[in-house]
SERO-55029 format. One record per residue (C-alpha): z, y, x; residue number from 1. Coordinates in nm, 4 decimals, always signed. Layout:
% SERO-55029
<kedren><Z>Z</Z><Y>Y</Y><X>X</X><pos>NUM</pos></kedren>
...
% end
This chain:
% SERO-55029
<kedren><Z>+0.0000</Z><Y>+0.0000</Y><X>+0.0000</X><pos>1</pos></kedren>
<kedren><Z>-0.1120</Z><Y>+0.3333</Y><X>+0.1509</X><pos>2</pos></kedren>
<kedren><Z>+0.1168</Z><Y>+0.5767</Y><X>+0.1635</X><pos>3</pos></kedren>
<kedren><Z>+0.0425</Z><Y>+0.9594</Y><X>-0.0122</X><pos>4</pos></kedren>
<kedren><Z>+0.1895</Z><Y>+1.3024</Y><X>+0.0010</X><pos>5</pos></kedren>
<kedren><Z>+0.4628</Z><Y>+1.3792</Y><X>-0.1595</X><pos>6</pos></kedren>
<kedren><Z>+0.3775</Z><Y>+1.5807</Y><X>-0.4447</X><pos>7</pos></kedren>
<kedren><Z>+0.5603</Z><Y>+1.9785</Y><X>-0.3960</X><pos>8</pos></kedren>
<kedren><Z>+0.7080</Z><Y>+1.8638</Y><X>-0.0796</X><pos>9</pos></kedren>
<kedren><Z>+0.4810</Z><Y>+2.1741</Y><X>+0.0432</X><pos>10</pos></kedren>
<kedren><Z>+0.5824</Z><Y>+2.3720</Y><X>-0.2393</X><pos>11</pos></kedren>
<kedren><Z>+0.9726</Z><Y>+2.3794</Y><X>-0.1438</X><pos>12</pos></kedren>
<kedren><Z>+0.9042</Z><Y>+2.3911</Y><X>+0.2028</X><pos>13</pos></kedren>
<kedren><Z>+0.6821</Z><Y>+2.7397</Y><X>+0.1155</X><pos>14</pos></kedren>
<kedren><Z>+0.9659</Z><Y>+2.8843</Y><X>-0.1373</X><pos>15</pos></kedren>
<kedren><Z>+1.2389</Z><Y>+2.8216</Y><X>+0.1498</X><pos>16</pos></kedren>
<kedren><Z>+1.0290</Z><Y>+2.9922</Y><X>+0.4234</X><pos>17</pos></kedren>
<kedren><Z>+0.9649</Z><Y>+3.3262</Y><X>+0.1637</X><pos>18</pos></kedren>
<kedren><Z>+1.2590</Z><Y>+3.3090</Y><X>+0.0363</X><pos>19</pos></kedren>
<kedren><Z>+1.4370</Z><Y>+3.4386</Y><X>+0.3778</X><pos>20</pos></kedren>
<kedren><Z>+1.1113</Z><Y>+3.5990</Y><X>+0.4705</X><pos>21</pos></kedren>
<kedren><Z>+1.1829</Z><Y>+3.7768</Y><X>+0.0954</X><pos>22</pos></kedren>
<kedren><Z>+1.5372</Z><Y>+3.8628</Y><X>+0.1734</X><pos>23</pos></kedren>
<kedren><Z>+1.5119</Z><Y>+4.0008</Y><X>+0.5206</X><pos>24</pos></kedren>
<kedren><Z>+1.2207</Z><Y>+4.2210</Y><X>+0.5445</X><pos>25</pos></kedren>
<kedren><Z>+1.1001</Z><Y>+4.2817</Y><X>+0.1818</X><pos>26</pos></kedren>
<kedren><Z>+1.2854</Z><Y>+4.2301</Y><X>-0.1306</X><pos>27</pos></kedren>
<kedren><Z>+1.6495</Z><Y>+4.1797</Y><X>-0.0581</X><pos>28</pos></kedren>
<kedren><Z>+1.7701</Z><Y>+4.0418</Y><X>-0.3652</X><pos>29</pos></kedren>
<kedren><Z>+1.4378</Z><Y>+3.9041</Y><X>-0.4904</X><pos>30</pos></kedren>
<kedren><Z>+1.3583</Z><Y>+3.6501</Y><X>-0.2154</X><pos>31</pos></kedren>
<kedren><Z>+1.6958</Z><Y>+3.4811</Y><X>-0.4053</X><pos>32</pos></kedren>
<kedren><Z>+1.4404</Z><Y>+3.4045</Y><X>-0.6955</X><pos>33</pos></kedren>
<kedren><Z>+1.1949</Z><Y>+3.2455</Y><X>-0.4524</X><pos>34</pos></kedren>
<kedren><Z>+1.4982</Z><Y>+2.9917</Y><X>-0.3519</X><pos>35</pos></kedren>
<kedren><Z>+1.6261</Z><Y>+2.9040</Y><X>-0.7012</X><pos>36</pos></kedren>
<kedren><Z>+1.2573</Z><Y>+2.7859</Y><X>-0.7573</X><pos>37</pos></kedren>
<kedren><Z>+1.2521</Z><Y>+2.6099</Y><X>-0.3881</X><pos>38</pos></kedren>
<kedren><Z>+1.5656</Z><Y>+2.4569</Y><X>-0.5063</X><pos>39</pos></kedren>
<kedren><Z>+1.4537</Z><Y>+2.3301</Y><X>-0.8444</X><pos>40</pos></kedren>
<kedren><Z>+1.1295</Z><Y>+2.1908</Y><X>-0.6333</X><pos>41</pos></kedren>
<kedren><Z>+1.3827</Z><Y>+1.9688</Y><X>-0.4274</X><pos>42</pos></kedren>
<kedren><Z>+1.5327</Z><Y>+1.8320</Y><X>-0.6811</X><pos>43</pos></kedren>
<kedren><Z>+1.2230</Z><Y>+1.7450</Y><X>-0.8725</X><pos>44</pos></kedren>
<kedren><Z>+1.0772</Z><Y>+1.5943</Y><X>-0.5696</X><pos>45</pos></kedren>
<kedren><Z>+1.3640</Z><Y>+1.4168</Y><X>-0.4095</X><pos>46</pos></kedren>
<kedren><Z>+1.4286</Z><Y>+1.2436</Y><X>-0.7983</X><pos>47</pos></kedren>
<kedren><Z>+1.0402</Z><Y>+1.1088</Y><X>-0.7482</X><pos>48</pos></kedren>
<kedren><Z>+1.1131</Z><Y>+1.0060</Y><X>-0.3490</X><pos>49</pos></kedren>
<kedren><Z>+1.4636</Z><Y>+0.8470</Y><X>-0.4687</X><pos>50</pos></kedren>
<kedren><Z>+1.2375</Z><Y>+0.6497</Y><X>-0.7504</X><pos>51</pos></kedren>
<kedren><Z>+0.9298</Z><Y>+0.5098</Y><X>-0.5215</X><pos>52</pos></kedren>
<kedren><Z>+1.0400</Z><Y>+0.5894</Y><X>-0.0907</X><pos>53</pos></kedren>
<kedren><Z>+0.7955</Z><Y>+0.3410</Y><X>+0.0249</X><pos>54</pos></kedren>
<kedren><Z>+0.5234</Z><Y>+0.5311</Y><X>-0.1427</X><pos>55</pos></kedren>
<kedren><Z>+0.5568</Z><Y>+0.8758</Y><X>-0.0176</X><pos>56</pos></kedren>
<kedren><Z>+0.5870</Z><Y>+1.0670</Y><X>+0.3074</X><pos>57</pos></kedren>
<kedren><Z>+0.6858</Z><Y>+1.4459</Y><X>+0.4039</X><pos>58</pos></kedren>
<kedren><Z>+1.0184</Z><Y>+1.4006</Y><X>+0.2990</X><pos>59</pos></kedren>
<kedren><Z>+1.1334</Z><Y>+1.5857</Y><X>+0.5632</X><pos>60</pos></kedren>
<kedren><Z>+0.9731</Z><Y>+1.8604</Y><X>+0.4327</X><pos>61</pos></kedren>
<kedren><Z>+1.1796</Z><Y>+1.8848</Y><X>+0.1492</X><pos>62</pos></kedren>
<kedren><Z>+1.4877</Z><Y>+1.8836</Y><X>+0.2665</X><pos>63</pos></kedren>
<kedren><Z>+1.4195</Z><Y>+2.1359</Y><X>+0.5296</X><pos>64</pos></kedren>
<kedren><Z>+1.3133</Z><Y>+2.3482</Y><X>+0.2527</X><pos>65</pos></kedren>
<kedren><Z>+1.6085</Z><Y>+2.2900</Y><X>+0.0633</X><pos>66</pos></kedren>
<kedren><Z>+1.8203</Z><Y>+2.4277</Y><X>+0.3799</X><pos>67</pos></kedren>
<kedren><Z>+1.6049</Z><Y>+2.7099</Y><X>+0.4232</X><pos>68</pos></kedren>
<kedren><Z>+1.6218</Z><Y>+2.7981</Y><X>+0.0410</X><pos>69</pos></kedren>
<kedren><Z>+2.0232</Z><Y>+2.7810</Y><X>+0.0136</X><pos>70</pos></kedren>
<kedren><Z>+2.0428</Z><Y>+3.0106</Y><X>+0.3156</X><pos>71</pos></kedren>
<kedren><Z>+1.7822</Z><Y>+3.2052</Y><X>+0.1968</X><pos>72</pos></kedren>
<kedren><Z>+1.9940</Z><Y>+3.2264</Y><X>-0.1308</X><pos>73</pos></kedren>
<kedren><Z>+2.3235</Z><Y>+3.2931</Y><X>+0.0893</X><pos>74</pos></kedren>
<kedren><Z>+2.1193</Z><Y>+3.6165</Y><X>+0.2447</X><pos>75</pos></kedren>
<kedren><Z>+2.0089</Z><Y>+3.7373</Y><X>-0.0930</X><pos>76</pos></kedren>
<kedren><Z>+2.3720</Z><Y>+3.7053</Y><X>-0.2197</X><pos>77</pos></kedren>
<kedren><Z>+2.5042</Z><Y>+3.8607</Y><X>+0.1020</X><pos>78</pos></kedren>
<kedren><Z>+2.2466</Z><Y>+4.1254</Y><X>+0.0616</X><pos>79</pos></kedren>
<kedren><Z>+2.3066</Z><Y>+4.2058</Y><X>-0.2918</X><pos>80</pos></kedren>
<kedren><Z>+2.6932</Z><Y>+4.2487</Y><X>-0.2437</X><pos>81</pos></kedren>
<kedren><Z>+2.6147</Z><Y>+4.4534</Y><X>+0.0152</X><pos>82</pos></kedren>
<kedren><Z>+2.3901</Z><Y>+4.6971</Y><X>-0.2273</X><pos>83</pos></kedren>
<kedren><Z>+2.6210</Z><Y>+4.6801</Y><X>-0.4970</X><pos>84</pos></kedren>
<kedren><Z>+2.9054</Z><Y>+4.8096</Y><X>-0.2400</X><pos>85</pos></kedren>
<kedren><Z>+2.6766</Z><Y>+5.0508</Y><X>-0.1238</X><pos>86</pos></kedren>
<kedren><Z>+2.5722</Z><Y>+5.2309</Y><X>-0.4522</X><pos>87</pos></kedren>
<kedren><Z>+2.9387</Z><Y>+5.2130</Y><X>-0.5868</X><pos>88</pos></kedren>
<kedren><Z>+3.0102</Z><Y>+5.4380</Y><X>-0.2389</X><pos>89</pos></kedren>
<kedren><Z>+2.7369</Z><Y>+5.6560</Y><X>-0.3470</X><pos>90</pos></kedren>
<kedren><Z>+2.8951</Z><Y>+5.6751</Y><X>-0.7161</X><pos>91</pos></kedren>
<kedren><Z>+3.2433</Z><Y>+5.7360</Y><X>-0.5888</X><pos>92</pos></kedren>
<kedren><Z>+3.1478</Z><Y>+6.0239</Y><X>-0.3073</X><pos>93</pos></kedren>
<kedren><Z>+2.9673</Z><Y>+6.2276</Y><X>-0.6567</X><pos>94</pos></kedren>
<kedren><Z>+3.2486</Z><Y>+6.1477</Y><X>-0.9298</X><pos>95</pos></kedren>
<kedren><Z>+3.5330</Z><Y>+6.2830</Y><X>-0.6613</X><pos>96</pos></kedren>
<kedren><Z>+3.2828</Z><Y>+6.5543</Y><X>-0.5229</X><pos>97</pos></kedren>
<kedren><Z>+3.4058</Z><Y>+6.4255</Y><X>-0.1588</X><pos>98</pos></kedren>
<kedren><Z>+3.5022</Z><Y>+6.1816</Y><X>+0.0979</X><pos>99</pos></kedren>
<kedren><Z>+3.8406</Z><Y>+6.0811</Y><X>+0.0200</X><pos>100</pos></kedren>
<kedren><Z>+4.0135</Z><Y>+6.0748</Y><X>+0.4334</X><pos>101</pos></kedren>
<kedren><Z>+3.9773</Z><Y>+6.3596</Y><X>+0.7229</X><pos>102</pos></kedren>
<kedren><Z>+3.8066</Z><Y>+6.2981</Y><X>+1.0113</X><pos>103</pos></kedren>
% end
């Protein structure tokens, strides 16, 4: 029996790699959604490897882009945190009318 491609082992390997690429240079925030769908890739094709192994190959390739998506999804989260802190600063410097502290 030859052995085929796993079908969307590509797929999450392509959401994990944009979903950093998303986070650190473009998005921020967004390059989260790009994980959540690498994520529900993996699962779909690891449930199909789990069902057939001897049938399928690039295996690998899905659970390197399941790594790559949950850090990917650990920047975006660090990221948006990081905004929301940000524009809460930004709302407390114009409600007060100053920096509260003397340098």
């Amino acid at each position: 029996m030859s052995q085929q491609p796993l079908p969307g082992a590509s797929t999450v390997l392509t959401m994990g790699i944009l979903s950093i690429v998303g986070t650190l240079f473009c998005c921020g925030p967004f390059g989260a959604i790009f994980s959540i769908i690498g994520l529900v890739k993996a699962k779909t094709a690891s449930q199909l490897y789990q069902q057939n192994p001897e049938s399928y190959t690039d295996y690998s390739n899905v659970k390197t882009g399941k790594i790559l998506s949950y850090i990917g999804l650990g920047l975006g989260l660090v990221y948006l945190v990081l905004l929301i802190l940000y524009f809460g600063l930004i709302i407390a410097v114009i409600t007060t009318g100053e920096l509260s502290g003397e340098f």
